[in-house]
NUROKOL-714127 format. One record per atom (N, C-alpha, C, CB): residue number from 1; atom name; y, z, x. Coordinates in steps of 0.02 Angstrom, whole numbers, padded with zeros to 5 digits, always signed. Glycine has a CB too. Layout:
<sites>
    nr   atom        y        z        x
   NUM     CA        Y        Z        X
...
</sites>
This chain:
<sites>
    nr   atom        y        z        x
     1      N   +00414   -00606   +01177
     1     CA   +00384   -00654   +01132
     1      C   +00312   -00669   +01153
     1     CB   +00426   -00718   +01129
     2      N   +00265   -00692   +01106
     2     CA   +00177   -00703   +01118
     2      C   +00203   -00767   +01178
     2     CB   +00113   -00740   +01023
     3      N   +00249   -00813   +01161
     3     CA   +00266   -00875   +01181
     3      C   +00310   -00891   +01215
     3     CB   +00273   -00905   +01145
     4      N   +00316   -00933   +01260
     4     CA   +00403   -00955   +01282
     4      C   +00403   -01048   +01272
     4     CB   +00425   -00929   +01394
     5      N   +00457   -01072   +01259
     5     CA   +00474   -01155   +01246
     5      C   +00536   -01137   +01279
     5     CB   +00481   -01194   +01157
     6      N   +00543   -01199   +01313
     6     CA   +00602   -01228   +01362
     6      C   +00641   -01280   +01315
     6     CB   +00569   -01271   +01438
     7      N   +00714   -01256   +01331
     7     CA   +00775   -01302   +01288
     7      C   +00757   -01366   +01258
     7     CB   +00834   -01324   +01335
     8      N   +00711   -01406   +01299
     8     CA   +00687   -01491   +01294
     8      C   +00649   -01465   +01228
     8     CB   +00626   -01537   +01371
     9      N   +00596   -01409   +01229
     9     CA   +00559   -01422   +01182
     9      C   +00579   -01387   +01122
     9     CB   +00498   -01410   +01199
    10      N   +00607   -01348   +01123
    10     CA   +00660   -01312   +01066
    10      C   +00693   -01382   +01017
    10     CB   +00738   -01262   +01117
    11      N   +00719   -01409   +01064
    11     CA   +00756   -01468   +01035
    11      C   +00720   -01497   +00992
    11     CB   +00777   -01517   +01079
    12      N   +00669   -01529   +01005
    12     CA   +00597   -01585   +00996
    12      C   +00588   -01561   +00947
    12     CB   +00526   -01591   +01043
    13      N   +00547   -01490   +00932
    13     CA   +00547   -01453   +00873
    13      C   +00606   -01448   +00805
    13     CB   +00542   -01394   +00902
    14      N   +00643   -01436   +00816
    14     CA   +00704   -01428   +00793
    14      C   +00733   -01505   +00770
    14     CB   +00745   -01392   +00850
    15      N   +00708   -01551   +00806
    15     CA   +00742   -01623   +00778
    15      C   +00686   -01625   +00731
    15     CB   +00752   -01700   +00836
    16      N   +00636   -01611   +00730
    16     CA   +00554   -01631   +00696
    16      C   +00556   -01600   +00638
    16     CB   +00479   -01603   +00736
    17      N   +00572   -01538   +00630
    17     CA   +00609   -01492   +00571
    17      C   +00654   -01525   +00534
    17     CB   +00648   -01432   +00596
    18      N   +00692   -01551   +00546
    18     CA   +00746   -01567   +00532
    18      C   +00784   -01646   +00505
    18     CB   +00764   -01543   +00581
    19      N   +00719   -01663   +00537
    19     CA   +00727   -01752   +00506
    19      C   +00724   -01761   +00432
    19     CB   +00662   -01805   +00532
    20      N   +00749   -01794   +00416
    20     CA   +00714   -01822   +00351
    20      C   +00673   -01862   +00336
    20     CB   +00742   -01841   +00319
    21      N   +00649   -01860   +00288
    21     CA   +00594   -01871   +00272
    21      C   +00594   -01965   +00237
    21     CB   +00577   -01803   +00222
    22      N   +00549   -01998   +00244
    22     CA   +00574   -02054   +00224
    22      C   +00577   -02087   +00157
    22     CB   +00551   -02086   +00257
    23      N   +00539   -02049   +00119
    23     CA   +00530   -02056   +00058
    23      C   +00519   -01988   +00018
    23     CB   +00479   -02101   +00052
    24      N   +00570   -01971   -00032
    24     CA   +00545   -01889   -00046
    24      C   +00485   -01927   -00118
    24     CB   +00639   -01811   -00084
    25      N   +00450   -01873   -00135
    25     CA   +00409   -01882   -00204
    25      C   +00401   -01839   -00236
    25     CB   +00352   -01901   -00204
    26      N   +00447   -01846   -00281
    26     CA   +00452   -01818   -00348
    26      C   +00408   -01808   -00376
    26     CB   +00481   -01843   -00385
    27      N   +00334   -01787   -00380
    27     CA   +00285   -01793   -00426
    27      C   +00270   -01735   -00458
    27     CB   +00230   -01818   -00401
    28      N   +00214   -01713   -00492
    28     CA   +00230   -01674   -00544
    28      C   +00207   -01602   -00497
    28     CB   +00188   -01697   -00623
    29      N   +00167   -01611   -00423
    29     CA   +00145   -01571   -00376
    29      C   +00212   -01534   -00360
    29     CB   +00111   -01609   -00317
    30      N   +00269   -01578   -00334
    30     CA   +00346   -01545   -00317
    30      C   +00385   -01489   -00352
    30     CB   +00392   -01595   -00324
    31      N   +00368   -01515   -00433
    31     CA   +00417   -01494   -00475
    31      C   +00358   -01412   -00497
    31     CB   +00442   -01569   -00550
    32      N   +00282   -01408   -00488
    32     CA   +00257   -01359   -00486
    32      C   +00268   -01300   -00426
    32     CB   +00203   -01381   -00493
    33      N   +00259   -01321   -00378
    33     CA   +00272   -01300   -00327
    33      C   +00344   -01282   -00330
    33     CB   +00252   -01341   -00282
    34      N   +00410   -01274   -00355
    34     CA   +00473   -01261   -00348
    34      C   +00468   -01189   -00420
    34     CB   +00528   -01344   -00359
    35      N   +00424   -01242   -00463
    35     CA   +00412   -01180   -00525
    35      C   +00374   -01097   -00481
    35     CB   +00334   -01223   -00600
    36      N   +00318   -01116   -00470
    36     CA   +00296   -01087   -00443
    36      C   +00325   -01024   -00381
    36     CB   +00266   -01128   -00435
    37      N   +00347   -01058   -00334
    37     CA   +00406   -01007   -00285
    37      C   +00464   -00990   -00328
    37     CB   +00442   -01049   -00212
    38      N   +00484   -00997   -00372
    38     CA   +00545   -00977   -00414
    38      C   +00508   -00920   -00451
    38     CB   +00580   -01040   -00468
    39      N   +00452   -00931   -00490
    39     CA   +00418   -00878   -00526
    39      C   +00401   -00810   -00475
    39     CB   +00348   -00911   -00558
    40      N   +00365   -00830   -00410
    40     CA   +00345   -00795   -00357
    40      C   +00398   -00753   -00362
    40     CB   +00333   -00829   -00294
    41      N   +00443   -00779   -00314
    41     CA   +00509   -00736   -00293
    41      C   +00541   -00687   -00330
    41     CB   +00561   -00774   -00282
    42      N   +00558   -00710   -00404
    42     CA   +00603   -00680   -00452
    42      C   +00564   -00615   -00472
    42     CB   +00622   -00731   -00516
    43      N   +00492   -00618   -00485
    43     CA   +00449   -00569   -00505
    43      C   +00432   -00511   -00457
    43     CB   +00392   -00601   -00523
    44      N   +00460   -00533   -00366
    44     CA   +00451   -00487   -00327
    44      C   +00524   -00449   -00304
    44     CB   +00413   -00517   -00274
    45      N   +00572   -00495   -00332
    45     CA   +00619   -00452   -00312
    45      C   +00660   -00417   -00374
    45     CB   +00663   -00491   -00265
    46      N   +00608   -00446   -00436
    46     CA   +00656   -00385   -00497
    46      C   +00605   -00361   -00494
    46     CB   +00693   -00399   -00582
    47      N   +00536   -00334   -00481
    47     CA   +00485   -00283   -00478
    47      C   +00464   -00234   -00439
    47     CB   +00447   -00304   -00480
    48      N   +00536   -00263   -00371
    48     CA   +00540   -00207   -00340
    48      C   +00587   -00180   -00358
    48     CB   +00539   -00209   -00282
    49      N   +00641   -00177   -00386
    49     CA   +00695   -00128   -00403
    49      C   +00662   -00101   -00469
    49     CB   +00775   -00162   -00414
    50      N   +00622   -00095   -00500
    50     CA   +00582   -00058   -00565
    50      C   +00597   +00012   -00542
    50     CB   +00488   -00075   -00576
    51      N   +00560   +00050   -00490
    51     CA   +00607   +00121   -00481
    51      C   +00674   +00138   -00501
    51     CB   +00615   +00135   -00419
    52      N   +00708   +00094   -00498
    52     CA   +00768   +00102   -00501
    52      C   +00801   +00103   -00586
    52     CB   +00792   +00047   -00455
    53      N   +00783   +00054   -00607
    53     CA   +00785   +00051   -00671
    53      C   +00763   +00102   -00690
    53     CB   +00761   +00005   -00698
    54      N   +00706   +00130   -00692
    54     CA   +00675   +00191   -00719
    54      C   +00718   +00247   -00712
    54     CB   +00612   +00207   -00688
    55      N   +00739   +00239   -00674
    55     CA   +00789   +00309   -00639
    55      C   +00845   +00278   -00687
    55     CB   +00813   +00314   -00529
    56      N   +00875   +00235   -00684
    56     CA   +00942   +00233   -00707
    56      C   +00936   +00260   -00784
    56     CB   +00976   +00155   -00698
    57      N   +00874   +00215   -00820
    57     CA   +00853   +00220   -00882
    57      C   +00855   +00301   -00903
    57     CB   +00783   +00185   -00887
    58      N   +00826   +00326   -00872
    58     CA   +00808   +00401   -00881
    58      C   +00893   +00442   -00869
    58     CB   +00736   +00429   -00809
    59      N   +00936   +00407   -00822
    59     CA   +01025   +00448   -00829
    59      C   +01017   +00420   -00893
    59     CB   +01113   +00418   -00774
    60      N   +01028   +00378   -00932
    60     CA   +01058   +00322   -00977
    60      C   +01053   +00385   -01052
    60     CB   +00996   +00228   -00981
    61      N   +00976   +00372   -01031
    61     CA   +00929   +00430   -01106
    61      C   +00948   +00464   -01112
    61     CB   +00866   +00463   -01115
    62      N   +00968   +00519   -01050
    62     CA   +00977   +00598   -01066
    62      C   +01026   +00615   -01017
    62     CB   +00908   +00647   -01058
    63      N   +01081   +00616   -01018
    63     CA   +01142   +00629   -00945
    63      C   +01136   +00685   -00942
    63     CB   +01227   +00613   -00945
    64      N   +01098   +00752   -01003
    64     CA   +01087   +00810   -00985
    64      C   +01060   +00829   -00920
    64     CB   +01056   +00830   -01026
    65      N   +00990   +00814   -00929
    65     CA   +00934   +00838   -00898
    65      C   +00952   +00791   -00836
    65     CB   +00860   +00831   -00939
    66      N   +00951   +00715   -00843
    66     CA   +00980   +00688   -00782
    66      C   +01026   +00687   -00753
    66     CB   +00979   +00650   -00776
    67      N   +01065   +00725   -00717
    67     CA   +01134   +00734   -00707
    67      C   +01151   +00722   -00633
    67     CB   +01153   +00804   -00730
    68      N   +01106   +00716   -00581
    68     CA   +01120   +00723   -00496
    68      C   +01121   +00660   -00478
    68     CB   +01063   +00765   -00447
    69      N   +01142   +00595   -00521
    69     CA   +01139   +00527   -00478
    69      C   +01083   +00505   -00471
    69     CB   +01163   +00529   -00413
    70      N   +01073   +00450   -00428
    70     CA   +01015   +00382   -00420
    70      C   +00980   +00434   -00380
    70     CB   +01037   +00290   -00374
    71      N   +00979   +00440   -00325
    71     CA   +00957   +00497   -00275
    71      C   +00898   +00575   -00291
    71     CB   +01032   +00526   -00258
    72      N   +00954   +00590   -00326
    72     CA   +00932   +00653   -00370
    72      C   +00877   +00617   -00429
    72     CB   +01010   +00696   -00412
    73      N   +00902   +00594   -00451
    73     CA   +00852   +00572   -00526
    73      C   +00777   +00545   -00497
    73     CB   +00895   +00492   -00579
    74      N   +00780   +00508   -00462
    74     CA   +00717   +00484   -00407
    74      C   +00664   +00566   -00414
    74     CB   +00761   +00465   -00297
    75      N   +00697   +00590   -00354
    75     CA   +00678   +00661   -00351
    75      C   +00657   +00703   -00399
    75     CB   +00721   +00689   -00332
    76      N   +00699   +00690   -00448
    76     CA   +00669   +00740   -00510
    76      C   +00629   +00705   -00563
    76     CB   +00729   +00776   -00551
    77      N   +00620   +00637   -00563
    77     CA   +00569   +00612   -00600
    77      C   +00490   +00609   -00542
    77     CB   +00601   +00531   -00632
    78      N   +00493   +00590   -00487
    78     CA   +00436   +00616   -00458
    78      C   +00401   +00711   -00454
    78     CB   +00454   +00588   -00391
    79      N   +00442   +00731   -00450
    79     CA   +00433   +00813   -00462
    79      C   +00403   +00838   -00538
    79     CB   +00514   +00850   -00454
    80      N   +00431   +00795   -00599
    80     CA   +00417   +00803   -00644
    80      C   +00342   +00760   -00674
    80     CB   +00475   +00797   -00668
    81      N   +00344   +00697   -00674
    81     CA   +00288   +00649   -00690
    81      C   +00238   +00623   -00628
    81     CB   +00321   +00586   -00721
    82      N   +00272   +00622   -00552
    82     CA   +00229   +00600   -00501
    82      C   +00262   +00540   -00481
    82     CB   +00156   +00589   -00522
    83      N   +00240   +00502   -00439
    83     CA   +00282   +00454   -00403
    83      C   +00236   +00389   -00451
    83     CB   +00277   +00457   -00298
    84      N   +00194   +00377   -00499
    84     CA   +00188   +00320   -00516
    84      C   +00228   +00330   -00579
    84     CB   +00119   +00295   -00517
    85      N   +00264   +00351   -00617
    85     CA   +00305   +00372   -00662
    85      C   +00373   +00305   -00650
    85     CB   +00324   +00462   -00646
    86      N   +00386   +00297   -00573
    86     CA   +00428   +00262   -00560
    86      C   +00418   +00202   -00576
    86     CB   +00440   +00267   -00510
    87      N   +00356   +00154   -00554
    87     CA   +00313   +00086   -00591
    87      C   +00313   +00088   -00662
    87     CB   +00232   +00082   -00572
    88      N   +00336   +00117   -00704
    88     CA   +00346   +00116   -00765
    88      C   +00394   +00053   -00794
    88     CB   +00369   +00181   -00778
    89      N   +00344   -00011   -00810
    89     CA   +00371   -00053   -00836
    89      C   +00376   -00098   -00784
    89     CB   +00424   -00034   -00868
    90      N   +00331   -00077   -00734
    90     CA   +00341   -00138   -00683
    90      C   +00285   -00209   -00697
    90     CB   +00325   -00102   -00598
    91      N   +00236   -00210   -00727
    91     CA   +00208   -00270   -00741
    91      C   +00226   -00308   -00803
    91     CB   +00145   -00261   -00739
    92      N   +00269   -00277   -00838
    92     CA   +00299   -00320   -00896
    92      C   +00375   -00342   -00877
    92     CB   +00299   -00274   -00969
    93      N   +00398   -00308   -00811
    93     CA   +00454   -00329   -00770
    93      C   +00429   -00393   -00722
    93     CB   +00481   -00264   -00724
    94      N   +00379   -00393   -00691
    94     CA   +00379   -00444   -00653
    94      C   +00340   -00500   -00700
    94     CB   +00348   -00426   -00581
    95      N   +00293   -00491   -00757
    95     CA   +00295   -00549   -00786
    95      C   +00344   -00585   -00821
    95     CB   +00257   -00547   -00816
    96      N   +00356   -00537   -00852
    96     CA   +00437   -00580   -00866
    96      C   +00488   -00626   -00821
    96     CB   +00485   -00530   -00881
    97      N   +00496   -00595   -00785
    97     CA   +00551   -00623   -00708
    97      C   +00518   -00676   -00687
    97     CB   +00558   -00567   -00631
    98      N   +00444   -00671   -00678
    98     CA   +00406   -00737   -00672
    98      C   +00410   -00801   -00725
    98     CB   +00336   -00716   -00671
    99      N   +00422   -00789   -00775
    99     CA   +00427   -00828   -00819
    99      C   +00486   -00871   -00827
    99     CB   +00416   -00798   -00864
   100      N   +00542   -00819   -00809
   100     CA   +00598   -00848   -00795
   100      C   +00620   -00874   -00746
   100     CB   +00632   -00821   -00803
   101      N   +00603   -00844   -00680
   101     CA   +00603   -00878   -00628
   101      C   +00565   -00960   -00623
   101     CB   +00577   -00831   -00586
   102      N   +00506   -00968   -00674
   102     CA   +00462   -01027   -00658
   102      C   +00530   -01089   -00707
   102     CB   +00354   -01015   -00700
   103      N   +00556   -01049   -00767
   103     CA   +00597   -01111   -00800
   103      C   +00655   -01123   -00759
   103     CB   +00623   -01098   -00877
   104      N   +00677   -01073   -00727
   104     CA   +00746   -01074   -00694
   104      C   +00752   -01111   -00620
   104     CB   +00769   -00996   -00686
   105      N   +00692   -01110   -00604
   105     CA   +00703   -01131   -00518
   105      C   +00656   -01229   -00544
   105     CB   +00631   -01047   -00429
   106      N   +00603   -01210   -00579
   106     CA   +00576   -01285   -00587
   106      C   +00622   -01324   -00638
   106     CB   +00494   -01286   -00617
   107      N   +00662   -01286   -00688
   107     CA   +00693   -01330   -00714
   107      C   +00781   -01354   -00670
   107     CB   +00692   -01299   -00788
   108      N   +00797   -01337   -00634
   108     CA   +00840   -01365   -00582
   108      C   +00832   -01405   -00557
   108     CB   +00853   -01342   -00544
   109      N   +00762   -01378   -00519
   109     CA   +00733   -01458   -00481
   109      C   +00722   -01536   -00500
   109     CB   +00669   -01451   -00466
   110      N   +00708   -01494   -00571
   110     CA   +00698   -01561   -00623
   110      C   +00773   -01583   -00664
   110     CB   +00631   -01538   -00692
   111      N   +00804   -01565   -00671
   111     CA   +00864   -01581   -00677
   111      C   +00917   -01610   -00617
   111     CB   +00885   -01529   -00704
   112      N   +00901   -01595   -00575
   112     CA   +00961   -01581   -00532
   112      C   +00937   -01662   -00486
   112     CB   +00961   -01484   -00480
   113      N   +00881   -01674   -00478
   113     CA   +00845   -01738   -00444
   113      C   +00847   -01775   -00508
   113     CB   +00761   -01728   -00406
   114      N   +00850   -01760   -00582
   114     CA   +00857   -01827   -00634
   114      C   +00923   -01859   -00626
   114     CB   +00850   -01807   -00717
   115      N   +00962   -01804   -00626
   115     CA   +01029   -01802   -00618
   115      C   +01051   -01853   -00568
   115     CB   +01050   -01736   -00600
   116      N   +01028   -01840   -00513
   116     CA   +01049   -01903   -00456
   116      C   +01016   -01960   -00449
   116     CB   +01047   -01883   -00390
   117      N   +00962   -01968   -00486
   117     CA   +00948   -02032   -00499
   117      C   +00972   -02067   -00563
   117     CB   +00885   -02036   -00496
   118      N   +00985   -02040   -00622
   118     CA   +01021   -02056   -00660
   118      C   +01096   -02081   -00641
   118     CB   +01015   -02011   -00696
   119      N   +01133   -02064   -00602
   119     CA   +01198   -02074   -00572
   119      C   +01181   -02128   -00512
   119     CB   +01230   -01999   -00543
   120      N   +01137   -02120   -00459
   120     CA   +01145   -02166   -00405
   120      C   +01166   -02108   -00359
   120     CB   +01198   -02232   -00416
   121      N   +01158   -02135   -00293
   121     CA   +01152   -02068   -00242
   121      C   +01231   -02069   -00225
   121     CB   +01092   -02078   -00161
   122      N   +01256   -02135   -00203
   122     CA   +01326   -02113   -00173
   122      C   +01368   -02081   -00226
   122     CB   +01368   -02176   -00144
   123      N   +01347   -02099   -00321
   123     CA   +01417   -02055   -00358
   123      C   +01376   -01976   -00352
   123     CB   +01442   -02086   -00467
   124      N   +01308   -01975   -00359
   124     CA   +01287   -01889   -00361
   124      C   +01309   -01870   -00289
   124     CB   +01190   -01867   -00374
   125      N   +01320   -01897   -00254
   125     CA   +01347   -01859   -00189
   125      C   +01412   -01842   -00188
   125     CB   +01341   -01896   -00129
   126      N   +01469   -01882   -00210
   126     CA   +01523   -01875   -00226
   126      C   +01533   -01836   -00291
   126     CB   +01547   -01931   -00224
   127      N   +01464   -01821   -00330
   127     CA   +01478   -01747   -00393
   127      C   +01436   -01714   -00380
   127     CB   +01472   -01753   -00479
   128      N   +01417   -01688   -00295
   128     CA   +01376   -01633   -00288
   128      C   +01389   -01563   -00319
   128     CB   +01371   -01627   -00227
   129      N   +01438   -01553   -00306
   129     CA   +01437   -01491   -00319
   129      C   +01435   -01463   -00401
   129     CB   +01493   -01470   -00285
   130      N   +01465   -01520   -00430
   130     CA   +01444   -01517   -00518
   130      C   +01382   -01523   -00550
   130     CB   +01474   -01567   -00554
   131      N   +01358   -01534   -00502
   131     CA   +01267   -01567   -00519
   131      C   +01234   -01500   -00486
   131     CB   +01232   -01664   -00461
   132      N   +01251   -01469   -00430
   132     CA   +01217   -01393   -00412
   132      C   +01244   -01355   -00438
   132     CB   +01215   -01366   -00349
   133      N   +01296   -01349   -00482
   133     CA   +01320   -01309   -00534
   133      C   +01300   -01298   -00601
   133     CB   +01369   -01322   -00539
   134      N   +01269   -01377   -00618
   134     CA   +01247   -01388   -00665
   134      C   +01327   -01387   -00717
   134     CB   +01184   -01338   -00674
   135      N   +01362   -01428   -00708
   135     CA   +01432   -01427   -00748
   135      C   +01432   -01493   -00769
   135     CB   +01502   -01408   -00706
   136      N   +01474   -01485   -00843
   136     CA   +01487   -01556   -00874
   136      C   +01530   -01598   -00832
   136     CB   +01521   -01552   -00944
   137      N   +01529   -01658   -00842
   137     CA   +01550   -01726   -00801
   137      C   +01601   -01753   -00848
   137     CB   +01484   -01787   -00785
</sites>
């Protein structure tokens, strides 16, 4: 490691992490910021499987010509079009996913914190798990 910390200070750290906080704030900075990493994320991890899709897409089209599996099809669409052939449809994949990711992760946040203030903390605690489910009451 660049570093070493001794048990005492591991701890210290780790309680400091880990405290709560004394007042959370809901403001409209929070509920962007949750949009935002939800949009991030979703757009990088369905924009990296875009190869894949392409490949599958291309068995789907023609089971003739594509016939050797995920593996094989890879292979024979780079051999045939080149390896950016595979990015095909990848920026209308990750804007999309972004889009959804920004309603899906900010609108939780914003639901899911109305939710427990609308209820009061001890009954949303006692209907946690229906409230992170998002299930009728």
């Amino acid at each position: 490691f660049l570093f070493r910390i001794n048990q005492t200070q591991a701890t210290m750290i780790g309680s400091v992490l880990l405290a709560p906080s004394t007042k959370a704030n809901y403001d409209l900075m929070y509920y962007l910021k949750g949009a935002a990493a939800g949009g991030i994320c979703c757009s990088i991890t369905h924009a990296a499987l875009t190869p894949v899709d392409v490949v599958k897409t291309r068995i789907q089209i023609d089971t003739v010509k594509y016939n050797r599996g995920l593996i094989g099809g890879f292979k024979q669409v780079v051999a045939e079009e080149g390896a950016m052939a595979l990015t095909t449809g990848l920026g209308a994949t990750a804007a999309g996913y972004f889009v959804q990711g920004w309603f899906k992760f900010g609108g939780v946040e914003f639901f899911k914190i109305n939710a427990v203030q609308a209820m009061g903390e001890e009954k949303a605690w006692a209907n946690k798990t229906p409230i992170y489910l998002d299930l009728p009451q």
